[in-house]
C-alpha positions, 0 to 999 in steps of 0.5 A: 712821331717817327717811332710811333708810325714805326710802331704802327707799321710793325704792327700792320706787317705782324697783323698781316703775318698772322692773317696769311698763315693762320687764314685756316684756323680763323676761317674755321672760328668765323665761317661756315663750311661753305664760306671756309674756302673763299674766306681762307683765300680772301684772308690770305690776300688781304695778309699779303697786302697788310704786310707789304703796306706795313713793310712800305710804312717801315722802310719809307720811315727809316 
């Protein structure tokens, strides 16, 4: 059990990762122009926090 939520955070802070510093590139694939930059600023924070919940899932499982 253990290593499965282990898994699981990890995969959560690379999700969060990709999501905070690619949030450009997919704003561009999912929105229009008008939406690009409230998208871009929305995924940016949304990485952020997927990252530290998976970090916290991490650490506390350790």
């Amino acid at each position: 059990m253990k290593e499965i939520l282990l898994l699981i955070g990890i995969l959560i802070v690379l999700v969060g990762t990709i999501m905070a510093f690619d949030a450009r590139k997919l704003s561009k694939k999912l929105f229009s122009f008008g939406d690009q930059n409230e998208a871009t600023s929305g995924m940016k924070i949304m990485g952020f926090i997927l990252a530290i919940i998976g970090a916290l899932i991490v650490y506390f499982n350790i």
